[in-house]
C-alpha positions in Angstrom: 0.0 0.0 0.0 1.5 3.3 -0.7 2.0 6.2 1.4 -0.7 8.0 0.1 -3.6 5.8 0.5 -2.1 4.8 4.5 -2.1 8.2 5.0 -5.9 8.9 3.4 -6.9 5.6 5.4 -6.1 6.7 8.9 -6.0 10.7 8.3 -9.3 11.0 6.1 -11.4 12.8 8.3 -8.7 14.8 10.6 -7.4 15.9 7.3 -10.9 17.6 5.5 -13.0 18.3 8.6 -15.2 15.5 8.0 -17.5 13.7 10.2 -18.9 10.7 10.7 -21.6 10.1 7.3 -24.9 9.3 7.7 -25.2 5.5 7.1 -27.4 3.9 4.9 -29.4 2.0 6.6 -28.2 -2.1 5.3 -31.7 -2.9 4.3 -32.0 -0.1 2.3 -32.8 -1.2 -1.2 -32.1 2.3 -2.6 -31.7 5.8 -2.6 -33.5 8.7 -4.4 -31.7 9.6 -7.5 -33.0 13.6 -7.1 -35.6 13.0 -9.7 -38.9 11.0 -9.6 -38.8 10.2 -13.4 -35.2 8.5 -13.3 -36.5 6.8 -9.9 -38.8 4.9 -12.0 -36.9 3.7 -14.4 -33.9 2.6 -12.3 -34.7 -1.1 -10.9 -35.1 -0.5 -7.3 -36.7 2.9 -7.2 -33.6 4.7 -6.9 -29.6 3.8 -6.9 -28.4 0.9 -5.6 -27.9 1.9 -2.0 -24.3 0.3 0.0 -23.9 -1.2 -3.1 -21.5 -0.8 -6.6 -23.1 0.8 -9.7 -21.6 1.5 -12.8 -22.1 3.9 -15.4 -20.8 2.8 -18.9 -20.8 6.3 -20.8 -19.7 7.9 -24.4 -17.7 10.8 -22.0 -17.1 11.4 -18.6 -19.4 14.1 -18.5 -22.6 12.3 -19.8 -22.1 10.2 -16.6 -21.8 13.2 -14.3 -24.8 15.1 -16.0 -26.5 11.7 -14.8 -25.5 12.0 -10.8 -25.8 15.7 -10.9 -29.4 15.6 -9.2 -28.1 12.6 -6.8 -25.6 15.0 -5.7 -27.8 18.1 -5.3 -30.2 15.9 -3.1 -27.0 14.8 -1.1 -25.8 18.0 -0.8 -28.7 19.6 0.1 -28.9 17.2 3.4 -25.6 17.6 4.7 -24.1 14.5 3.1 -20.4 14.1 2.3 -19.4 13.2 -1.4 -16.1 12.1 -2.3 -14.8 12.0 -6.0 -12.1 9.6 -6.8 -9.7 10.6 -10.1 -12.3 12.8 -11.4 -11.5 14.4 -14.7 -8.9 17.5 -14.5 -11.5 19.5 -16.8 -14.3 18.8 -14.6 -17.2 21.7 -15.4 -17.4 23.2 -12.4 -20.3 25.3 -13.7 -22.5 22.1 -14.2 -21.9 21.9 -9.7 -22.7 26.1 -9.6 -26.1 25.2 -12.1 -27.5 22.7 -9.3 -26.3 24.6 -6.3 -23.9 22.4 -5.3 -21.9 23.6 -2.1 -18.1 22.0 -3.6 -17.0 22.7 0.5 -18.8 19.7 0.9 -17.5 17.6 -2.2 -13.6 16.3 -1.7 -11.8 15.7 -4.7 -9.4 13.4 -4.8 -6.6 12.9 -7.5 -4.1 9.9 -6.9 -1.1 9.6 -8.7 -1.4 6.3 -10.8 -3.5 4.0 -12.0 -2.8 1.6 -8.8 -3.1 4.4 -6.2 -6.5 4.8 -7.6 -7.8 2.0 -7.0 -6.7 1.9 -3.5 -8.0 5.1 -2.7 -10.7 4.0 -4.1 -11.5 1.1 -1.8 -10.5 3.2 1.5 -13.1 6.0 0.3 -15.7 3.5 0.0 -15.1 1.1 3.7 -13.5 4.6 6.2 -17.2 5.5 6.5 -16.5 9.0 6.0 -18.3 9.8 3.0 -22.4 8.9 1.9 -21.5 8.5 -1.9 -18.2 7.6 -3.7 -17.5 8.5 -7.6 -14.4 7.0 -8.9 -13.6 7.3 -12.8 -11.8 5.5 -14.6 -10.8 5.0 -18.7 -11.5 1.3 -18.5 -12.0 -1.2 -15.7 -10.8 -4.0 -14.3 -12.3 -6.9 -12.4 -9.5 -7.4 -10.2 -10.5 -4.8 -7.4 -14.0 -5.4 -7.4 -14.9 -8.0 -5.0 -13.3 -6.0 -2.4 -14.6 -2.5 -3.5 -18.3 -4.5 -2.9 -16.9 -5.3 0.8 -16.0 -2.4 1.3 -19.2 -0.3 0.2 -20.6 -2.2 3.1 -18.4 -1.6 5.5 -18.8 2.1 5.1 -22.6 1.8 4.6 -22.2 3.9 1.3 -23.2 4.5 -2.4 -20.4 3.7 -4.9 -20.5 4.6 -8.5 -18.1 3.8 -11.1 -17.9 6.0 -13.9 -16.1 4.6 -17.0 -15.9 4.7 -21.2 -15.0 1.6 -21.9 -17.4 -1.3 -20.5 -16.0 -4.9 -19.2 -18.2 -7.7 -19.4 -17.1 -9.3 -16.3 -17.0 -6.3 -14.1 -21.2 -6.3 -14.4 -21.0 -9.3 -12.1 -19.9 -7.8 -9.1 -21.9 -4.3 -9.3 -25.6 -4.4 -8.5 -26.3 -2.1 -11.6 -25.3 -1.4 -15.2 -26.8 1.3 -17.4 -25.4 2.6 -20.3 -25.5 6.4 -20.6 -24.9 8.3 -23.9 -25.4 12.0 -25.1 -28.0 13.1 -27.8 -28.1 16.8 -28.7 -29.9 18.4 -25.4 -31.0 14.9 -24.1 -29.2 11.7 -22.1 -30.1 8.2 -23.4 -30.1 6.0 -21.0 -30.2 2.1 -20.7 -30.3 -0.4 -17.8 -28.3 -3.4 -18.9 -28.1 -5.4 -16.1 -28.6 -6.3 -12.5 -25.5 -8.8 -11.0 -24.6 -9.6 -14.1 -28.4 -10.4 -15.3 -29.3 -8.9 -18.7 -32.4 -7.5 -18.0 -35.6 -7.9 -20.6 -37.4 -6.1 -22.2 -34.2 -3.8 -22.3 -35.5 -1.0 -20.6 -34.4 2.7 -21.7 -35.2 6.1 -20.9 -34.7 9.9 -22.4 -33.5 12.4 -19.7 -32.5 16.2 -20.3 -29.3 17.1 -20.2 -28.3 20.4 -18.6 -26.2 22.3 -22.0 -24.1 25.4 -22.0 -27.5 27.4 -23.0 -29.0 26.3 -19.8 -26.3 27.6 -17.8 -25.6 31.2 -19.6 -29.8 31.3 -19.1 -29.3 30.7 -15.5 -26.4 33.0 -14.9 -28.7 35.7 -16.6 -31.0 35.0 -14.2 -29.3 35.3 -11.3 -27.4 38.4 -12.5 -30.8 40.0 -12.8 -32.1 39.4 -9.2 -28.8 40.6 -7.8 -29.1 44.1 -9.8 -33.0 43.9 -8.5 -31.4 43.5 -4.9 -28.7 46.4 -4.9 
């Protein structure tokens, strides 16, 4: 284990001024994905909650436009997220566009391909955080069994975020959808459940929050301030 991830495992929480998360309760099936239409179409109602999903996506962005709402929700009540390797271009004006206080988002760039993955599984078992995003160009199965320990341990959400799907890999997450970006819309498709394919193959048509949506936004929010002063 490198020096790095010992010193995240035991210093985590000293380190960021975080707390203790709130745990997810063991039984819990799932949590609310911040919208009531993508609720319905996920398989239990919501995201797989102390569990692995992944997200199989055309870019990296596609699969954060997807979280964005889980995040706002998480945000809003206090809850710690932590981000794993997250992309160095990461828009920072899709977190402004849902509110998202980043003070409460820890970011977390490891410095190769093998400290990754450790950090990785330390995020997910210290208990210190309520949902875990790692990204990655393409995965592995080798880590896997003991990320979906460890997701218990620390009575969290984990969600893998990756371009390049493994067929294996779907056997040791509890859910696999396919995300991919059309114009001002998300396409969305559950593949499967453990491993399962799951029929009829079920897919779904989401917005997806564009550069127009922002700049009309930032209008908006320019205006009120003028109307305050």
């Amino acid at each position: 284990m490198s020096n790095w991830s010992i010193y995240l495992d035991k210093n985590f929480s000293q380190s960021y001024g975080i707390q203790q998360a709130f745990d997810f309760d063991q039984e819990q099936a799932a949590i609310s994905s911040g919208t009531s239409l993508l609720d319905e179409f996920l398989p239990e109602g919501g995201w797989p909650a102390c569990e692995l999903s992944e997200v199989v996506c055309d870019h990296y962005e596609t699969g954060l436009q997807l979280l964005l709402p889980l995040l706002a929700k998480a945000n809003a009540e206090d809850r710690w997220i932590t981000m794993v390797s997250p992309p160095a271009n990461l828009n920072q004006s899709l977190f402004e566009y849902y509110g998202i206080d980043m003070s409460k988002v820890l970011l977390i760039h490891p410095k190769n391909a093998v400290d990754d993955k450790i950090t990785m599984n330390n995020a997910l078992k210290n208990g210190k955080s309520d949902i875990v995003i790692f990204w990655t160009r393409k995965l592995g199965t080798r880590f896997l069994a003991q990320w979906r320990k460890s997701v218990k341990q620390g009575s969290c959400a984990g969600v893998i975020i990756h371009e390049k799907g493994n067929p294996h890999s779907s056997r040791s997450v509890a859910l696999t959808i396919k995300a991919k970006s059309e114009q001002e819309n998300v396409l969305l498709a559950c593949e499967k459940k453990y491993g399962i394919q799951q029929k009829p193959k079920s897919e779904i048509v989401l917005p997806r929050v564009c550069e127009k949506n922002i700049a009309n936004r930032q209008r908006q929010t320019a205006i009120q301030l003028e109307l305050i002063n």
